[in-house]
C-alpha positions as CSV (number, residue, x, y, z in Angstrom):
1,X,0.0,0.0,0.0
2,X,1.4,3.3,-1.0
3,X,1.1,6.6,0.8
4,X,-1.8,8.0,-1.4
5,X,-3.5,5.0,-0.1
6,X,-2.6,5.3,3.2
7,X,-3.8,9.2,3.3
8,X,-7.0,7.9,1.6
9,X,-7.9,5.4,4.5
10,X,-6.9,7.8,6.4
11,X,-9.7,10.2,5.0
12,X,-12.1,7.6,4.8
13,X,-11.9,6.5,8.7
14,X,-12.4,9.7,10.3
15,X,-15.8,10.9,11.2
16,X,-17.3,14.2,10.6
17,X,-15.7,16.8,12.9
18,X,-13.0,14.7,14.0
19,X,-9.5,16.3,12.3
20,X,-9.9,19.5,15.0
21,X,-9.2,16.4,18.1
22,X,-6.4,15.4,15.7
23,X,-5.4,19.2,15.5
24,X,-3.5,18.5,18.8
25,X,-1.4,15.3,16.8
26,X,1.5,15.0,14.8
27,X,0.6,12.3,12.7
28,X,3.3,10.0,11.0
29,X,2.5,7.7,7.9
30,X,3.9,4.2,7.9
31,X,5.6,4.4,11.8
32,X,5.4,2.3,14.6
33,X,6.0,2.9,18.4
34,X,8.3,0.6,20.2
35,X,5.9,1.4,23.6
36,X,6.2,-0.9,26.5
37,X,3.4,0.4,28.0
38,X,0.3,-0.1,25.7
39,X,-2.9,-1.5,25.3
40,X,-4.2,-3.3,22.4
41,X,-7.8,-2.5,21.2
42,X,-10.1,-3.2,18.6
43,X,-10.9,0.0,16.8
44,X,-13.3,0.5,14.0
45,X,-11.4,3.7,12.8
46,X,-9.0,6.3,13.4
47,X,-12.3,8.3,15.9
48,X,-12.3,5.2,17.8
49,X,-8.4,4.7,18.4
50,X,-8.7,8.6,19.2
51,X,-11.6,8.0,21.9
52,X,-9.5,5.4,23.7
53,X,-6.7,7.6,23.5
54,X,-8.2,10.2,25.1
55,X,-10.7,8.1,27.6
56,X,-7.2,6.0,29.1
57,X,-7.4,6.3,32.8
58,X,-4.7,3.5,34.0
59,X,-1.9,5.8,32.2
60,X,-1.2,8.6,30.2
61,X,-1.4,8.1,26.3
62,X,0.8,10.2,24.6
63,X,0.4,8.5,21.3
64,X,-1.3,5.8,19.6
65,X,-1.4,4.0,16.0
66,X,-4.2,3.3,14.1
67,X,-3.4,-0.5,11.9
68,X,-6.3,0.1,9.1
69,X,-5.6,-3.7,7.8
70,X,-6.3,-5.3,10.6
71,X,-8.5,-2.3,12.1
72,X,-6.6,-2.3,15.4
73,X,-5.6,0.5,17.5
74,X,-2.6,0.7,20.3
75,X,-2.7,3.4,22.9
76,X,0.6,3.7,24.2
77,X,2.4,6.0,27.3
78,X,5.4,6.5,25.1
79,X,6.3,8.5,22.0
80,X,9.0,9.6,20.0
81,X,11.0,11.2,22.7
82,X,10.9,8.1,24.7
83,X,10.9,5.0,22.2
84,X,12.0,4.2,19.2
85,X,10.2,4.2,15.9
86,X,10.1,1.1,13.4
87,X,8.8,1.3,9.7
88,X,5.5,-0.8,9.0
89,X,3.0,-0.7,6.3
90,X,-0.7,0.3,6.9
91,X,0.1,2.2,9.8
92,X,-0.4,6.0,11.2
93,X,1.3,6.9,14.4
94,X,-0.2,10.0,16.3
95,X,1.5,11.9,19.1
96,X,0.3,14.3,21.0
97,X,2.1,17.7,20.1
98,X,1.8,18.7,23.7
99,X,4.2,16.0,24.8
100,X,6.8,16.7,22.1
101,X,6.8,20.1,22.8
102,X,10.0,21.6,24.7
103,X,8.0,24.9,25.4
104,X,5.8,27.0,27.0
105,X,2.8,28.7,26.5
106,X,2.2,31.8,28.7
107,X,2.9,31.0,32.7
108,X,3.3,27.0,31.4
109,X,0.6,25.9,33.1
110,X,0.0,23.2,30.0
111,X,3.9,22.3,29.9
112,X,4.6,18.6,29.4
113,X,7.8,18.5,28.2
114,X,11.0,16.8,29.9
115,X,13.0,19.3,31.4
116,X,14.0,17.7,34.9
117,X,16.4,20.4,35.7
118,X,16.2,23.5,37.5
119,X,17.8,26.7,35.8
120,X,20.4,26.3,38.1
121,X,21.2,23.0,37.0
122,X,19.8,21.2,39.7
123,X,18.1,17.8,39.3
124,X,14.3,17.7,40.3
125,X,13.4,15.6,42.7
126,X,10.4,13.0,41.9
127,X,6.7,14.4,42.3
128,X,5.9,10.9,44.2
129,X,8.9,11.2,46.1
130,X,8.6,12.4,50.0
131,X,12.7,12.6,50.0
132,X,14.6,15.2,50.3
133,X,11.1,17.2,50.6
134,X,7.3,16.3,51.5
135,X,5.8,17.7,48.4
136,X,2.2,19.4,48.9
137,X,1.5,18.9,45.0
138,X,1.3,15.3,43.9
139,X,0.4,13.0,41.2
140,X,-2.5,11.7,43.8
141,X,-3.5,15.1,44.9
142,X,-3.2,16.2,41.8
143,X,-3.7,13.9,38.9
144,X,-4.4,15.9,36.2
145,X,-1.4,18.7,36.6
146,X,1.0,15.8,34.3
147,X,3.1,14.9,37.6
148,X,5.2,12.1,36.8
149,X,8.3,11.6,37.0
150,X,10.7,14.3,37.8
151,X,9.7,17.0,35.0
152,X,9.7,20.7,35.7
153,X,5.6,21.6,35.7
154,X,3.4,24.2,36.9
155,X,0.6,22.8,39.1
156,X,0.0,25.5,41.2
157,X,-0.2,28.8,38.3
158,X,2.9,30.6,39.2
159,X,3.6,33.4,37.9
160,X,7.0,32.8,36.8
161,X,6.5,29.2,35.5
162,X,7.3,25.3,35.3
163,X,9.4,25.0,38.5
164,X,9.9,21.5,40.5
165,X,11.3,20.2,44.2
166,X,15.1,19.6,44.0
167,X,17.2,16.9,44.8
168,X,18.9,19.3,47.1
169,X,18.1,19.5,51.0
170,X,18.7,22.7,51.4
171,X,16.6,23.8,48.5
172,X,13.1,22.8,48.7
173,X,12.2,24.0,45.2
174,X,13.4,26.6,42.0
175,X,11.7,27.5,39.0
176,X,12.7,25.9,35.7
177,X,14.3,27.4,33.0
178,X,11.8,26.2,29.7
179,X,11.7,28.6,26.4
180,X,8.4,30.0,25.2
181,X,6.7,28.9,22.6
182,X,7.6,30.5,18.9
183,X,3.8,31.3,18.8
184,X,4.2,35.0,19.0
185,X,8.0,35.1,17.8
186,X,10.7,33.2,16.7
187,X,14.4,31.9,17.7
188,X,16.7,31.5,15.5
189,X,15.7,31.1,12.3
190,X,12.0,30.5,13.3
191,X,11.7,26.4,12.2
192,X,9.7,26.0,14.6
193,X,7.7,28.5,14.7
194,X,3.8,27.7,15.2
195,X,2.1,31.1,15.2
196,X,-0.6,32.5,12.9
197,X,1.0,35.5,11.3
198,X,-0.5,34.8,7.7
199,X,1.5,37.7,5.5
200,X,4.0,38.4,4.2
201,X,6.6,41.5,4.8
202,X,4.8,43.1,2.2
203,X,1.3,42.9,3.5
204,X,0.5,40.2,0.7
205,X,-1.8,37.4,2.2
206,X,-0.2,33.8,2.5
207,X,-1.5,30.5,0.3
208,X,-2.8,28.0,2.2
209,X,0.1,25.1,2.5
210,X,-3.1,22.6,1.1
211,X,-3.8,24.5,-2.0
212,X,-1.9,24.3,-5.4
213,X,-3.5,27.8,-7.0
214,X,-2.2,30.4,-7.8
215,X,1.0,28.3,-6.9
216,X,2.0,24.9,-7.4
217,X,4.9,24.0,-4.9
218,X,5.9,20.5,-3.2
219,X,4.9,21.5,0.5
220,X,2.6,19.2,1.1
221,X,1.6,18.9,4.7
222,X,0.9,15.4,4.5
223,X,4.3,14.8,3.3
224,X,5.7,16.9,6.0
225,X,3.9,16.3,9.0
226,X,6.8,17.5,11.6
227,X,7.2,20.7,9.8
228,X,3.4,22.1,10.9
229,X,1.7,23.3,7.4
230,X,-1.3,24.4,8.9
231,X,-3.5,26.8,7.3
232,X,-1.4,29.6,5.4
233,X,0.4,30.4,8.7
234,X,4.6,31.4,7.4
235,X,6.8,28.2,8.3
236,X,10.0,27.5,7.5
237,X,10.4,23.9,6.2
238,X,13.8,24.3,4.3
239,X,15.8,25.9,6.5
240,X,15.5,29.3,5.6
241,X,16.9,32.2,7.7
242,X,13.5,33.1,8.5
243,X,9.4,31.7,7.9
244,X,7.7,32.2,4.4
245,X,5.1,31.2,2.4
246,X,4.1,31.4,-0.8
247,X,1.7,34.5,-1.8
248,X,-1.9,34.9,-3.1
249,X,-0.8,37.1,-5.6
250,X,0.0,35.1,-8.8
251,X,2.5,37.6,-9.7
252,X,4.7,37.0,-6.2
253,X,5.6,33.3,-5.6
254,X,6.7,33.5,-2.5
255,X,8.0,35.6,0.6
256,X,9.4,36.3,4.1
257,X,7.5,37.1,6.8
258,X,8.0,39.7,9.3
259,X,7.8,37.4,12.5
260,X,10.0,39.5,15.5
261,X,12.7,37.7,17.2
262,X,11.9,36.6,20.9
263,X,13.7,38.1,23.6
264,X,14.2,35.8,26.2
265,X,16.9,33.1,25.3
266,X,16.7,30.7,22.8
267,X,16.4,27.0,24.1
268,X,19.6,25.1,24.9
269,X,21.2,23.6,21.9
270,X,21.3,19.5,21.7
271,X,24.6,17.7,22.3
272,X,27.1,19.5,19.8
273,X,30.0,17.0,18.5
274,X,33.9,17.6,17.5
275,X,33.4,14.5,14.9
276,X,30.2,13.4,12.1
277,X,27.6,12.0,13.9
278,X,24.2,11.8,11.6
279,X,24.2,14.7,8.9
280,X,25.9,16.6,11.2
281,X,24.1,19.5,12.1
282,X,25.3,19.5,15.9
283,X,28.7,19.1,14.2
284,X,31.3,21.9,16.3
285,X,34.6,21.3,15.2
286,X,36.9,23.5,13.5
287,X,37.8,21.6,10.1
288,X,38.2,24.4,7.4
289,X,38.8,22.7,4.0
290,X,36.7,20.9,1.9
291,X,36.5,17.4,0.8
292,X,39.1,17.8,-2.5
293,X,41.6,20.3,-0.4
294,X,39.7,23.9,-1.0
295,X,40.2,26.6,2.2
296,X,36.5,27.6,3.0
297,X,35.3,30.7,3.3
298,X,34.3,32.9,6.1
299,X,30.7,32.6,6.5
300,X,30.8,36.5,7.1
301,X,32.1,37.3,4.6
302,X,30.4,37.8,1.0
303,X,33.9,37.0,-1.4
304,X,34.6,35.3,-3.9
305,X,30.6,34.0,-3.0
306,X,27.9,36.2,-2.3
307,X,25.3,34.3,-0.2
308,X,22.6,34.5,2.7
309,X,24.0,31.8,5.1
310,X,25.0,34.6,7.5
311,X,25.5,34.4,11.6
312,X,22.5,37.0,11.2
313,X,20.8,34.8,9.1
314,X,21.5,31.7,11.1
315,X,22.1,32.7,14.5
316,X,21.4,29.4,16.3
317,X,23.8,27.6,14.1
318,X,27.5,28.2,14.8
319,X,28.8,30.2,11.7
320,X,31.7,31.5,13.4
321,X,34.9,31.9,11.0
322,X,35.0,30.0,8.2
323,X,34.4,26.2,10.1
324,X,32.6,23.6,8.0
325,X,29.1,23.4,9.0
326,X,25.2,22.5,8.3
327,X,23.0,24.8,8.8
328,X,20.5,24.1,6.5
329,X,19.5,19.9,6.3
330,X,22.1,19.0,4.1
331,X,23.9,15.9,3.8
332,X,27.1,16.5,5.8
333,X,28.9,19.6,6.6
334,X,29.9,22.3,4.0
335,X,31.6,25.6,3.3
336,X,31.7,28.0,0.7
337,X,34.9,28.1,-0.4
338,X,37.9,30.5,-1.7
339,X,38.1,29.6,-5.1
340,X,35.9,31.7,-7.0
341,X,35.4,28.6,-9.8
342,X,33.7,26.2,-6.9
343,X,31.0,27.8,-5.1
344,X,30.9,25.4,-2.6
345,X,31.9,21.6,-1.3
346,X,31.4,19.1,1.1
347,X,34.2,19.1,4.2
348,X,35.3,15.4,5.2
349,X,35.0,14.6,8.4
350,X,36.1,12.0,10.9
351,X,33.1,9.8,11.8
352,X,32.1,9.9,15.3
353,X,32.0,6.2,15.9
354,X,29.5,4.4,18.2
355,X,31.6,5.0,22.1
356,X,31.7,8.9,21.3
357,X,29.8,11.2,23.6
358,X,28.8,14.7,22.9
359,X,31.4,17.2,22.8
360,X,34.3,14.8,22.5
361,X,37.2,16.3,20.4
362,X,38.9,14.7,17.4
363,X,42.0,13.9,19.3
364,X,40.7,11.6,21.5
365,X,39.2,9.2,19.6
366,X,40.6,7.4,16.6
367,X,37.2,7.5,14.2
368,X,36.4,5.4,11.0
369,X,37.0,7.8,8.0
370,X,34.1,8.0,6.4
371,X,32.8,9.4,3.0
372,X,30.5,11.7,2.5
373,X,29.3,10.3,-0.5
374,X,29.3,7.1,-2.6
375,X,30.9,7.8,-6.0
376,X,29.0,4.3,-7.2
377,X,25.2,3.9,-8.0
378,X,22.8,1.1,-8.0
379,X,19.7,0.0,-10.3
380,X,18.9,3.2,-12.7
381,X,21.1,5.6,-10.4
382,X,18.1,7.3,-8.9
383,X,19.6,7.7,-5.6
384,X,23.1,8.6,-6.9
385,X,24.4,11.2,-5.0
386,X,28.0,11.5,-5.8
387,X,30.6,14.3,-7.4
388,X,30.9,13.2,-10.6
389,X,29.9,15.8,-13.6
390,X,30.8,14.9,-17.4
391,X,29.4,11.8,-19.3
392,X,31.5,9.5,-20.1
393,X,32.6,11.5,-23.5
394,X,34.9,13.3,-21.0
395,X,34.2,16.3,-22.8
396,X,35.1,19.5,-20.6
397,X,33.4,23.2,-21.2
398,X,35.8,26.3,-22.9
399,X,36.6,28.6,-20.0
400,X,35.0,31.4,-22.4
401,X,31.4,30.1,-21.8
402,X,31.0,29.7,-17.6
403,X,27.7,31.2,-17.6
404,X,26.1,28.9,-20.0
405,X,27.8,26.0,-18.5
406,X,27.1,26.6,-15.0
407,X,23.0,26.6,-15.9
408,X,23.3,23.6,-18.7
409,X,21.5,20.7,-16.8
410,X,19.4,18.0,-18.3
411,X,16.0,19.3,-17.5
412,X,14.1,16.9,-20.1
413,X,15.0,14.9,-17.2
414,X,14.2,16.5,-14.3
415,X,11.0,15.6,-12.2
416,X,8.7,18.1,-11.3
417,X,9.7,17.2,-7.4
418,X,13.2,17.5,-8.2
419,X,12.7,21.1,-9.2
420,X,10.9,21.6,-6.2
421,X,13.2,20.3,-4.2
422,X,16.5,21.4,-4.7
423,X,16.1,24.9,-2.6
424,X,19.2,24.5,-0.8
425,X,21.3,22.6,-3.3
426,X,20.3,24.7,-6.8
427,X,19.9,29.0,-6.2
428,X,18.4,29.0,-9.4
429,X,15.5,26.7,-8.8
430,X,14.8,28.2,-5.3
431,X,11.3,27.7,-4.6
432,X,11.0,29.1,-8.5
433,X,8.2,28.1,-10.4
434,X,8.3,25.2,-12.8
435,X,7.2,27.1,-15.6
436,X,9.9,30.0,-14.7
437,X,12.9,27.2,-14.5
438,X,12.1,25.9,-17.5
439,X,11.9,28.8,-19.6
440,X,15.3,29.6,-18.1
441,X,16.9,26.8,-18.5
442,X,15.3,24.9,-21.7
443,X,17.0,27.3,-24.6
444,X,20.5,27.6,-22.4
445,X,20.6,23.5,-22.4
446,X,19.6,23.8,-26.0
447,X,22.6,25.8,-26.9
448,X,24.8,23.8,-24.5
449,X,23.9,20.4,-26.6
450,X,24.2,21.9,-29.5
451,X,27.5,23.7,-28.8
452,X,28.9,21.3,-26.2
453,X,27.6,18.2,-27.0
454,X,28.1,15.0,-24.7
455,X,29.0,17.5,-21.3
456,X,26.4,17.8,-18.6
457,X,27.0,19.7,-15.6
458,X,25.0,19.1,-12.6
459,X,23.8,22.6,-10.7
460,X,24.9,22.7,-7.6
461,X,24.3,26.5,-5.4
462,X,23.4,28.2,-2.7
């Protein structure tokens, strides 16, 4: 079963009125929750597995999946943050956003998050607990306030938020230290913020994310669930410096938003790393040459490369001096780099390993080198994602010609996703229409096959 027909059962098995309850879920198509706590119930559809969710009295249900084969529904105390998550067919997983939330709305009073720390780093002390300190708020005095465990919570309204007993004796409590939401502003670059502002800097009104007119685009929120496409509220999916959306006016594809900055502090980064762990976005260290050798460039600094991934831009992410980072999803750490004839490259760096813990520098660990990508492909070479740009002709462009050759790129075979998709990767394509790439880019391929025939460069910009 595909994912159209996944998002049609989906359709089909909820009852009239039901998607506002699911309003307060972050659904996820063909995931499964490893949940030790659980019950398994017979459910009729995706209502019903919501109704139990919601009626569980012998725990908390943070999530629950809906099995539309077999019409079964698991309510489960865990989530994401908790358990792991395993691919299955015919299978939607719905957590409650409240739970995955690291924020607070207001005083917090609705904070459900884990923070089990006070602000000055002290560890909580347990809600059931009567050790170091009697508590007077409870889980059995006061069920309904989210009390377990040791998380930072707000039972009793204070004014000053989610606070928490302490481990220490001669501290009996001390507030917590838990961001607001991005609801009325933004951190960083704003990708996650979840307010309404629904126009753009220039007053234009936004498109709704759902809606293909007067703007076809590839942000579908069904295909993006984590990234919050609701309404035609500005979001930033991509990693852009700041939220956008794309415009009701059929002559203005798409914009910023004006969302202000917050002023408190942003939240506290995640572990950082001195080595490649995942894409390595957390990635710290201070490697400063590309893959093949190049010296990167500052990320200040606008030369030989003019470009918006600025420390203004990206505040959050680290763009100090000219170290290889990743602040925008990509596959590994980058850098623009000094040579004005390469724009920019992977950097090569050593792989974390399995034993390495957050932090730990290069030095003290001897890791697996790693590379970045595979310069081999498999099948038709869909998922090729290597370097390599000629055909096998070997033919190589005059030097006279680098415009034309830097926009030459097989667009006969390009899908429409592809051109939707390659915001961070192609400058030219960014978030462009289809129509407008084309008629860019068909008579310059043109002239490049007919002047340069058997070379293909593959566009590669930010």
């Amino acid at each position: 079963m595909d994912h159209k027909e996944i998002i049609l059962l989906f359709l089909l098995f909820l009852k009239p009125g039901q998607g506002d309850s699911l309003d307060g879920y972050v659904s996820t198509q063909g995931a499964s929750l490893h949940s030790l706590t659980k019950k398994q119930l017979a459910a009729g559809s995706i209502a019903d597995c919501l109704a139990k969710c919601e009626g569980e009295t012998d725990f908390i249900c943070r999530s629950f999946q809906y099995h539309s084969k077999e019409q079964q529904c698991v309510i489960m105390a865990e989530n994401s943050k908790t358990s792991s998550i395993i691919r299955m067919r015919d299978v939607i997983l719905f957590e409650k956003r409240v739970y995955l939330s690291e924020c607070k709305t207001g005083i917090g009073k609705g904070y459900r998050g884990t923070m089990s720390k006070t602000k000055t780093g002290v560890t909580c002390q347990k809600w059931s607990d009567t050790s170091p300190h009697v508590p007077k708020y409870s889980p059995s005095t006061h069920p309904s306030e989210g009390l377990e465990e040791n998380y930072c919570r707000n039972p009793d309204n204070d004014e000053q938020g989610p606070w928490c007993y302490t481990t220490d004796p001669d501290q009996r409590y001390e507030y917590c230290n838990i961001p607001e939401c991005e609801e009325e502003c933004m951190y960083c670059s704003g990708e996650k913020y979840e307010g309404k502002i629904s126009k753009t800097m220039s007053g234009l009104d936004c498109q709704s994310w759902d809606s293909q007119s007067p703007h076809a685009h590839g942000y579908i929120p069904a295909k993006f669930p984590s990234k919050n496409l609701k309404m035609n509220y500005c979001r930033n999916p991509d990693g852009e410096p700041r939220p956008w959306c794309f415009t009701t006016d059929p002559n203005k594809r798409w914009e910023y938003c004006d969302i202000p900055r917050c002023t408190t502090p942003p939240p506290p980064p995640g572990p950082t790393y001195q080595c490649l762990k995942g894409r390595g976005e957390n990635y710290r260290g201070t490697v400063s040459v590309t893959a093949s050798g190049k010296t990167c460039q500052r990320w200040s600094e606008q030369t030989p490369h003019r470009h918006n991934r600025t420390p203004e831009n990206f505040p959050c992410k680290n763009l100090e001096e000219n170290y290889c980072r990743n602040p925008d999803g990509e596959t590994a750490p980058w850098c623009y780099t000094t040579d004005s004839q390469l724009r920019w490259e992977y950097c090569e760096i050593p792989s974390c390993g399995s034993s390495v813990s957050p932090d730990q520098s290069d030095s003290s660990v001897l890791p697996e080198q790693t590379p970045v990508v595979q310069e081999c492909y498999q099948g038709n070479g869909k998922s090729y994602r290597g370097t390599s740009s000629t055909t096998n002709t070997e033919s190589n462009p005059p030097s006279s010609v680098p415009g034309i050759w830097l926009v030459a790129s097989t667009v006969a075979r390009a899908t429409v996703e592809d051109l939707w998709f390659a915001s961070r990767r192609t400058s030219i394509f960014y978030k462009e229409s289809l129509l407008g790439v084309l008629a860019v880019l068909a008579p310059i391929s043109l002239v490049s096959m007919f002047v340069f025939p058997g070379t293909l460069i593959g566009l590669k910009g930010r």
